[in-house]
C-alpha positions as CSV (number, residue, x, y, z in Angstrom):
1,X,13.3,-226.3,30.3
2,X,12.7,-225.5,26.1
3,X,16.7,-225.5,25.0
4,X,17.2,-222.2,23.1
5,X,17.5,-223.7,19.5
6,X,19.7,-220.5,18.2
7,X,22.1,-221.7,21.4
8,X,22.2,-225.4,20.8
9,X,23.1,-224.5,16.7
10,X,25.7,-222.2,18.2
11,X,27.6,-224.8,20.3
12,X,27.6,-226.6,17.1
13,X,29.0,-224.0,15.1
14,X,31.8,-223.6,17.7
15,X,32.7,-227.4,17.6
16,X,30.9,-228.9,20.9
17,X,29.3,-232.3,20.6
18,X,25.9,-232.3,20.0
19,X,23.8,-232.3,23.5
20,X,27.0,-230.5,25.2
21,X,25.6,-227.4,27.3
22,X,26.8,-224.3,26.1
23,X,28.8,-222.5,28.8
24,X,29.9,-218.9,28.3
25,X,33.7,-219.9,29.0
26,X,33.9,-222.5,26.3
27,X,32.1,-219.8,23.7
28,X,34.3,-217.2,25.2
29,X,37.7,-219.1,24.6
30,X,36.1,-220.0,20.9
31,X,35.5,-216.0,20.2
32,X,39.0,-215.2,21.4
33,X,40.5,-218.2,18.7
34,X,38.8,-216.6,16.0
35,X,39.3,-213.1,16.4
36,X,43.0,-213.9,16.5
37,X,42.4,-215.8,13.1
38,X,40.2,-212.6,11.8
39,X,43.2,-210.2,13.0
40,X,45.6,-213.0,10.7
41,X,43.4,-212.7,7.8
42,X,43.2,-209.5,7.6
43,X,47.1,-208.5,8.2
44,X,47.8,-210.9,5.2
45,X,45.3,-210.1,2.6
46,X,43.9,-206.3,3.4
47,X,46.3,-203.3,2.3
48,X,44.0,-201.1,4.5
49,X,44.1,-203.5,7.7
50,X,47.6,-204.0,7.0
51,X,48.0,-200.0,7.5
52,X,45.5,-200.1,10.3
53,X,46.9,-202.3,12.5
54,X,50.2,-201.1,11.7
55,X,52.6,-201.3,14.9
56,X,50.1,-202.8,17.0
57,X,51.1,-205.9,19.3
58,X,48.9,-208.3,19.6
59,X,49.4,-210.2,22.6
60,X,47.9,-213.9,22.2
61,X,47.8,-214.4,25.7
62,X,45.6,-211.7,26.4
63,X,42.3,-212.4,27.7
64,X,39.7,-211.4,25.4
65,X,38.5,-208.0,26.9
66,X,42.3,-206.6,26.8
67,X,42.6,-208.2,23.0
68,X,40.0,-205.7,21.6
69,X,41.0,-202.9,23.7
70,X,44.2,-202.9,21.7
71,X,42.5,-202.8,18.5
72,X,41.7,-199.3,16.8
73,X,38.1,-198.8,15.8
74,X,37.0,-199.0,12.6
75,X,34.5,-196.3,11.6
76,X,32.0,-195.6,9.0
77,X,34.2,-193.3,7.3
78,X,36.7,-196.2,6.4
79,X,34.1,-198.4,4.6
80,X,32.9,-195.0,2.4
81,X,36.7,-194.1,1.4
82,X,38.5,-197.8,1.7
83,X,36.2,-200.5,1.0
84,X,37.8,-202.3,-1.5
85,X,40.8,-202.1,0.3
86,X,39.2,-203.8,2.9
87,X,38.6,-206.8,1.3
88,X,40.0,-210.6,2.0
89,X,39.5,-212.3,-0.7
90,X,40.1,-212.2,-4.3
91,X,37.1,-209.4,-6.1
92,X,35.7,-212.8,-8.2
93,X,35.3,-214.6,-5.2
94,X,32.2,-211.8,-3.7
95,X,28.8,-212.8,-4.2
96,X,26.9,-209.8,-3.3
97,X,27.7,-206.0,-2.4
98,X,25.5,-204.2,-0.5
99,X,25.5,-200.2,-1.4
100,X,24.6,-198.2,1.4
101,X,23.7,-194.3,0.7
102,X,24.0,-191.7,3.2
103,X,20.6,-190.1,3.5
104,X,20.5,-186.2,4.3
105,X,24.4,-186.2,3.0
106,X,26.4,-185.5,-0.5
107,X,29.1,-188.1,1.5
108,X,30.4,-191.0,-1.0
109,X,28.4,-194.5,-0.2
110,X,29.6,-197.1,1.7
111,X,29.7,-201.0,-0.3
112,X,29.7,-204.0,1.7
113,X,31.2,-207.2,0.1
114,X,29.8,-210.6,0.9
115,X,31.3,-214.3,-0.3
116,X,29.3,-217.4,-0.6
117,X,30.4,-218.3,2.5
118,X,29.4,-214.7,4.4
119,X,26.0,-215.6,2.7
120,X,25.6,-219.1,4.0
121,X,26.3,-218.1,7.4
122,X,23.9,-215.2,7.6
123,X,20.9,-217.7,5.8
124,X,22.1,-220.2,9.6
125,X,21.0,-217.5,11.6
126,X,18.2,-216.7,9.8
127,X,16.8,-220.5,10.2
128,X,17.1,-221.1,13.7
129,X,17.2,-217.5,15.0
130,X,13.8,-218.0,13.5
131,X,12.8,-220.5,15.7
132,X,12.7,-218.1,18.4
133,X,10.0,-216.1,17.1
134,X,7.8,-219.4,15.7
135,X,7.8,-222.9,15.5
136,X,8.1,-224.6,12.0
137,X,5.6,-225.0,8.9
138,X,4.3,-221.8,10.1
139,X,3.4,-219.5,7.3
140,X,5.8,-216.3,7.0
141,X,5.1,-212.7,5.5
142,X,8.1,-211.3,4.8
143,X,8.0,-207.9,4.3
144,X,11.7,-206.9,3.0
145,X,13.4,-206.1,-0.6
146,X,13.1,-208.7,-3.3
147,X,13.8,-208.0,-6.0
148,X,17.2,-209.6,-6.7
149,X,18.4,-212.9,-5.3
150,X,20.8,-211.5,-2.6
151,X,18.2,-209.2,-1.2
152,X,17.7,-209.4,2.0
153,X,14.3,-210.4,1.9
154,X,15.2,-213.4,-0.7
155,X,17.7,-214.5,1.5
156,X,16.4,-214.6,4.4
157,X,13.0,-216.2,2.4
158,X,15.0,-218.6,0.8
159,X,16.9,-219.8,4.4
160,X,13.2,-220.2,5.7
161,X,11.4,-222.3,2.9
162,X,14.6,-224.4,3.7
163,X,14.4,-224.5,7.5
164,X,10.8,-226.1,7.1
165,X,8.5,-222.7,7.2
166,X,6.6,-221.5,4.3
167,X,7.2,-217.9,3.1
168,X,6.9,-215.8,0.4
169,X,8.1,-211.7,0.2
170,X,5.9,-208.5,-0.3
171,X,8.0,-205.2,-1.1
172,X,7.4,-202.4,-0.9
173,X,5.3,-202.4,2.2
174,X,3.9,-199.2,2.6
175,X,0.4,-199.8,1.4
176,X,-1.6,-201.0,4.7
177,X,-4.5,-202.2,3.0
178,X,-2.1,-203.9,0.1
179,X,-0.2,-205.5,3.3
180,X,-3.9,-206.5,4.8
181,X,-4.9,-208.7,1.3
182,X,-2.0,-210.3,1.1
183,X,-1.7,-211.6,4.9
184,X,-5.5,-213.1,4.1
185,X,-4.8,-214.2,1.1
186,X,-1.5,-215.9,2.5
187,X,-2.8,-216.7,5.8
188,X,0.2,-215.3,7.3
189,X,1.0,-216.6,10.7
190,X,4.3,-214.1,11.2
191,X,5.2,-211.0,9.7
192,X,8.7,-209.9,9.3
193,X,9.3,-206.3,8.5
194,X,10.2,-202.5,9.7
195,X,8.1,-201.4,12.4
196,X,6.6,-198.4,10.9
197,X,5.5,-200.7,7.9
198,X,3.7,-203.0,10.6
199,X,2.1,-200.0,12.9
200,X,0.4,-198.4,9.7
201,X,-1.1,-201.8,9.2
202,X,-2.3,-202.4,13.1
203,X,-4.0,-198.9,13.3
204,X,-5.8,-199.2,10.3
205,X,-9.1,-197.3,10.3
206,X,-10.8,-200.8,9.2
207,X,-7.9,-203.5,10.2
208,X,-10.2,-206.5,8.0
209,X,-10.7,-209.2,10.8
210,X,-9.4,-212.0,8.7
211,X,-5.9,-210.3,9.0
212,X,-5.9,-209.9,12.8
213,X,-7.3,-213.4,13.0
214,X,-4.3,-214.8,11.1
215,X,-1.5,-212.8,12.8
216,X,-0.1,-214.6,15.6
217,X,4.1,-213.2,16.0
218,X,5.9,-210.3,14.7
219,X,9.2,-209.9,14.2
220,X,10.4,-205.8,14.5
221,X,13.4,-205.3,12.0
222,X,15.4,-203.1,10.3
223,X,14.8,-199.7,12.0
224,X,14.0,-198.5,15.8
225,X,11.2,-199.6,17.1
226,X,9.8,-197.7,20.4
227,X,7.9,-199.2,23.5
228,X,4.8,-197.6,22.6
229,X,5.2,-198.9,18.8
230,X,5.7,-202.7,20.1
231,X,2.4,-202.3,22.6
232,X,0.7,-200.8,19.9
233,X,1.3,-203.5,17.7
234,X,0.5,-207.0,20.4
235,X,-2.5,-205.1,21.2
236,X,-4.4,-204.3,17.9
237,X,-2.8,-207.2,16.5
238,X,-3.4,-209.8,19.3
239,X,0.1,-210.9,19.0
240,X,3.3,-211.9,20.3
241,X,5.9,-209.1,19.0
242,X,9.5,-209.6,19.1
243,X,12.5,-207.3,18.1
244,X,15.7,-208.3,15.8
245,X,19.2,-206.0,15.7
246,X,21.0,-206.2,12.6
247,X,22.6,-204.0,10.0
248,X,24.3,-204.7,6.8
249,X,27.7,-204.1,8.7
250,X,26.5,-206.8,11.1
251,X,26.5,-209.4,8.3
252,X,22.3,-208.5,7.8
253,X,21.2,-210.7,11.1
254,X,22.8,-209.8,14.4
255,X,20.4,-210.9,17.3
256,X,16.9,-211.6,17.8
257,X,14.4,-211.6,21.0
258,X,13.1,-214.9,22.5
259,X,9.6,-215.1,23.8
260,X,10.9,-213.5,27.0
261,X,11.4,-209.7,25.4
262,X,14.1,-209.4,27.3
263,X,16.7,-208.2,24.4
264,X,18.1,-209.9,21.5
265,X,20.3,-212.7,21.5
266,X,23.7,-212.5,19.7
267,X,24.8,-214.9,17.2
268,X,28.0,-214.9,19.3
269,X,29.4,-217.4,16.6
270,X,29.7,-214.9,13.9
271,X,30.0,-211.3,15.8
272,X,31.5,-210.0,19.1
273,X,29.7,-207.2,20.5
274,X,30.9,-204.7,23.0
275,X,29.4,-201.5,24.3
276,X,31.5,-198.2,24.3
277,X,31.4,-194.1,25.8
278,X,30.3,-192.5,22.4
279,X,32.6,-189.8,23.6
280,X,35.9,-191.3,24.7
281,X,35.5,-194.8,23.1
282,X,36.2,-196.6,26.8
283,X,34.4,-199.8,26.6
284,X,31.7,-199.6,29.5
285,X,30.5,-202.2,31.7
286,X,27.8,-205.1,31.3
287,X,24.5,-202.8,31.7
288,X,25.5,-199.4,31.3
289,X,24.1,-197.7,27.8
290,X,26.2,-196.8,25.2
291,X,27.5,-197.2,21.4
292,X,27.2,-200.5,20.4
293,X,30.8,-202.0,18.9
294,X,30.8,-204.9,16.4
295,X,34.1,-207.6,15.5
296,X,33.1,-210.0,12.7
297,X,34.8,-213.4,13.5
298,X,33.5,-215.5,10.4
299,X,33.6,-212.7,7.8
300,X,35.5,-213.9,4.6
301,X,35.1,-211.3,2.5
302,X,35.1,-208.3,4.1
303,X,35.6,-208.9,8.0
304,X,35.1,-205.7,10.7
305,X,36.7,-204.8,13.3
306,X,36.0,-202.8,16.5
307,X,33.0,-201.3,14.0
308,X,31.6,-198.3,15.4
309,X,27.8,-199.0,14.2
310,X,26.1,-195.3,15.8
311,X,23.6,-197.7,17.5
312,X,22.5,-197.1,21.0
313,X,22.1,-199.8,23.4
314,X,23.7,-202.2,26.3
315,X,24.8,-205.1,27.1
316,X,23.7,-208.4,29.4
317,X,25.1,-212.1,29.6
318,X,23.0,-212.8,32.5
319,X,21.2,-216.3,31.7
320,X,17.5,-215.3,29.9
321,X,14.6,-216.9,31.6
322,X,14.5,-218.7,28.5
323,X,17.2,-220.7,30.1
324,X,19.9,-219.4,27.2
325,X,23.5,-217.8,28.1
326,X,24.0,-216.0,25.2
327,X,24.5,-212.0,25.8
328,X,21.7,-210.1,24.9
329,X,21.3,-206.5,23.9
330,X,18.5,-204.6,25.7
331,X,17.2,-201.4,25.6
332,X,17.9,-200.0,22.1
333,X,17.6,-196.5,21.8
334,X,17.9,-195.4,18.1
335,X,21.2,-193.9,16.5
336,X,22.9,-190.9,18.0
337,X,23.1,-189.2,14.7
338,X,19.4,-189.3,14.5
339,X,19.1,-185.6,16.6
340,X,19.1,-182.4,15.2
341,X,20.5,-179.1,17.3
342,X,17.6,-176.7,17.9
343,X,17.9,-172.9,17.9
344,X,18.3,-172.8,21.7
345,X,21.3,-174.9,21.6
346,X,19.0,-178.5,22.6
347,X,19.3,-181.7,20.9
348,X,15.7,-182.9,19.8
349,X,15.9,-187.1,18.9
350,X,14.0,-189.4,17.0
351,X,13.2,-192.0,19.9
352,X,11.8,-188.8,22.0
353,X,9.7,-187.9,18.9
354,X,8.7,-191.4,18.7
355,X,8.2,-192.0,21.9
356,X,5.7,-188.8,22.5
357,X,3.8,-189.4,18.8
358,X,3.1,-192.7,18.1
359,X,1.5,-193.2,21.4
360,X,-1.3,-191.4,19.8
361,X,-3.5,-194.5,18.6
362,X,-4.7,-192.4,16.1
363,X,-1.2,-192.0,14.0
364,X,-0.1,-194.5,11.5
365,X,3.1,-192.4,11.1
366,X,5.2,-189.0,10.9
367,X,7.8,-187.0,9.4
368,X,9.9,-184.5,11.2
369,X,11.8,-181.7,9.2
370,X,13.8,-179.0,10.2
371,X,13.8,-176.1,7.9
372,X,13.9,-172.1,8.2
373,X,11.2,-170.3,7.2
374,X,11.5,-165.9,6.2
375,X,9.7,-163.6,8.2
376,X,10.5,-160.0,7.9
377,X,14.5,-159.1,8.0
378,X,15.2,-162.6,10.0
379,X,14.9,-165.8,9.6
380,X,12.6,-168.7,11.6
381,X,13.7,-171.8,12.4
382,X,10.4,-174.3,11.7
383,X,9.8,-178.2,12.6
384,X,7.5,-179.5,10.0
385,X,5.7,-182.9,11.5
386,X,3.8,-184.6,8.7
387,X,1.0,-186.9,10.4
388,X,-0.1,-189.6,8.7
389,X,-3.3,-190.2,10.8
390,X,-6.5,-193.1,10.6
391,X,-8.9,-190.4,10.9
392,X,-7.4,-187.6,8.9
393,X,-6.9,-184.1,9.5
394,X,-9.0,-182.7,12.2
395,X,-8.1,-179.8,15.4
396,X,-8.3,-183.0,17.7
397,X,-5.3,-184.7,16.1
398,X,-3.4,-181.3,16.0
399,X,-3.7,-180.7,19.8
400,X,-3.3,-183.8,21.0
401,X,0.0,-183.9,19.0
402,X,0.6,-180.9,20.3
403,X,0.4,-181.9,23.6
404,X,2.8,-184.6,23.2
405,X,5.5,-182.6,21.3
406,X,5.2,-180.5,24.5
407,X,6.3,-183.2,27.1
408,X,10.0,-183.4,25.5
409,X,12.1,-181.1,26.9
410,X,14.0,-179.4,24.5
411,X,11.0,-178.9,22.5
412,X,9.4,-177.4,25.5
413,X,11.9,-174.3,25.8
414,X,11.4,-174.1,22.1
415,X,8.0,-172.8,21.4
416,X,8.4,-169.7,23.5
417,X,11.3,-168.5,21.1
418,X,10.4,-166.2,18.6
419,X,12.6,-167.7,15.8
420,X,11.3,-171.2,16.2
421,X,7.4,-172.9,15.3
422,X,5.6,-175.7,15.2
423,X,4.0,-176.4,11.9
424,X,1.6,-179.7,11.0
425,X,0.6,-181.3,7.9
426,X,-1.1,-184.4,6.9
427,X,-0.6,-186.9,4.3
428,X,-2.4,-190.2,3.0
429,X,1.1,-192.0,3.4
430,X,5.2,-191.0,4.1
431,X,7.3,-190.5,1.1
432,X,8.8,-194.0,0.1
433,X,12.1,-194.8,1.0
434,X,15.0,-196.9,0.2
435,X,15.2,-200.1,2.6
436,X,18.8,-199.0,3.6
437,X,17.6,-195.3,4.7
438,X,17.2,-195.6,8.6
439,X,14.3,-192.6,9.2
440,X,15.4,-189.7,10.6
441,X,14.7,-185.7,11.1
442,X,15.3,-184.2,7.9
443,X,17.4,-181.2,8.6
444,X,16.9,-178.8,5.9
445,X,17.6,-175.7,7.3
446,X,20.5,-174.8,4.3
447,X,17.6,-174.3,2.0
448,X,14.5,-171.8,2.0
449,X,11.2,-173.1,1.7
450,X,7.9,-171.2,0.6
451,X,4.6,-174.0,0.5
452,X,2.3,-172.8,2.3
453,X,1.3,-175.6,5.4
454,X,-2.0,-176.9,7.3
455,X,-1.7,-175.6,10.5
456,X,0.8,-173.6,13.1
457,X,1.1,-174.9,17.0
């Protein structure tokens, strides 16, 4: 059996002679050293840890389940209003911050800090995570921010011209038939970039054959990416297509899928991943879906921990058929604050609205916005989808969509209301947006709006 190359560089990294099978005691026992090392670090040299973990025993004997039980959570709301207090090190000794705005919100942004040595270790997983996805002196398209050396695209660019591939950067990405020149032109074996970057591209009206000739692995990243977007994608793109978790919080790489697609593999070295109720914050079992917890172990600069990310997903360390024991996370399901409340009291999400919509071969991509619309003495509550289709407008698009908005639920109960419609427009392309924006509805119900749209379900 092929020996998981992101598992042999892992036993490695935890100090295992080379050729030594990795066992999930040994990396277990390694994890629980160096969180009790983190939980050192950041007692010593954080003001806000040292407040955070005020009072807190932490028994060393613990196994490591019952260790991070004891730990508070850390939330999104710390980073925003105590960042710098968070930090390890001394300010000259970060390398890059990473400023992360809150779409749809007036809330303060929240700044990662990286070292050097945060860097280095995220540019590892990049190389043989890699490895997963394609074999060396394969030519890469990476589709990802450029413009300055820390970017996520130059780093992870950079780690790959290293590791042996060949790859160069194109941002922004937005521009199918841009995208379409430059994979010929390149004669890109692998593309790296978000998913509805790479779907636009597969359902191309006129997909030039040289493109889908040179095309042979995808790698999904930065945003959710839905069943039906993935098929989509292998199919018009004769491809293999794989899926990689990661957020700046996460360190930029997290885990990435094997040839199996059957979830992404943890660089267990670096990060500690549990699953938690996004209600009561009880960690859940192996299998059962829920908010997906990080602990930084490596993290110099700015380490995490207990890190409530928003994701949905679960967990698995059942060995891969790829023959590899490191846990994997399967069955990510978007973020649980990308819903909106409807007038009836549901909760409409993203992932359903993906999952109904960009089924349709003919979309290349939507918008969703929530906004209220006057009529007479009241008030109407109106979901604006903006297609971006390969055939244009036309009534066949609009019921078909229509059709799908009509097998989710909530939606369902919806268009009988009086106070609530369905209004569709179509655009060449989606409004660009920041790398760091994750998509989501636009609620924008606080404000009136009076344009006059295409059509009403």
């Amino acid at each position: 059996m092929t020996v998981n190359p992101l598992e042999s560089w892992i036993s490695l990294e935890i100090g295992l002679p080379r050729k030594t099978v990795l066992a999930r005691n040994a990396l277990r026992r390694w994890q629980k050293n160096r969180l009790l090392k983190t939980i050192e670090l950041v007692r010593n040299n954080s003001p806000w840890y040292r407040k955070h973990l005020d009072g807190i025993e932490i028994p060393r004997t613990a196994h490591l389940p019952d260790l991070l039980r004891g730990l508070p959570f850390t939330a999104s709301s710390d980073i925003r209003n105590h960042g710098q207090e968070m930090l390890c090190c001394s300010q000259s000794d970060i390398r890059r911050v990473v400023t992360l705005q809150s779409s749809g919100t007036s809330a303060a942004p929240k700044r990662l800090f990286f070292t050097t040595e945060d860097l280095e270790k995220t540019s590892a997983f990049f190389h043989y995570g890699m490895r997963l996805v394609t074999a060396p002196n394969t030519r890469i398209l990476v589709l990802l921010p450029d413009a300055l050396e820390n970017d996520v695209g130059s780093l992870l660019m950079q780690s790959l011209n290293t590791a042996g591939f060949s790859a160069r950067t194109l941002w922004p990405a937005d521009e199918p038939e841009v995208l379409a020149k430059a994979i010929v032109q390149f004669r890109a074996d692998c593309l790296i970039g978000l998913p509805q970057h790479i779907l636009a591209l597969a359902r191309m009206p006129h997909l030039p054959a040289g493109a889908a000739r040179c095309v042979k692995n995808v790698l999904l990243c930065s945003d959710y990416a839905a069943t039906c977007v993935r098929h989509a994608i292998a199919e018009n793109l004769d491809c293999t297509v794989h899926r990689h978790y990661g957020s700046t919080e996460s360190g930029l790489g997290g885990a990435v899928e094997c040839s199996q697609g059957a979830g992404c593999h943890i660089r267990e070295n670096d990060l500690l991943v549990e699953v938690v109720d996004p209600v009561t914050g009880i960690p859940l079992p192996e299998d059962k879906e829920g908010e997906l917890v990080i602990t930084t172990l490596t993290r110099t600069g700015m380490p995490l921990l207990r890190y409530r990310t928003g994701d949905l997903g679960r967990l698995t360390s059942r060995r891969c058929a790829c023959g590899s024991i490191l846990a994997r996370i399967e069955r990510l399901e978007g973020r649980l604050n990308n819903r909106v409340r409807l007038p009836g009291g549901g909760w409409l999400w993203l992932s359903e609205l993906d999952r109904s919509l960009l089924k349709i071969p003919a979309l290349m991509a939507y918008q969703a916005e929530l906004t209220h619309a006057p009529i007479l003495n009241r008030r109407q509550t109106v979901l604006v989808i903006t297609l971006v289709s390969n055939g244009g407008a036309s009534q066949k698009l609009y019921e078909t969509v229509r059709g799908a908005l009509s097998e989710i639920p909530a939606l369902a109960s919806e268009v009988l209301r009086d106070d609530f419609a369905v209004i569709f427009k179509t655009a060449r392309k989606l409004k660009s947006r920041p790398h760091t924006h994750k998509r989501q509805i636009q609620d924008n119900r606080n404000r009136l709006h009076g344009s006059a749209y295409a059509k009403t379900a």
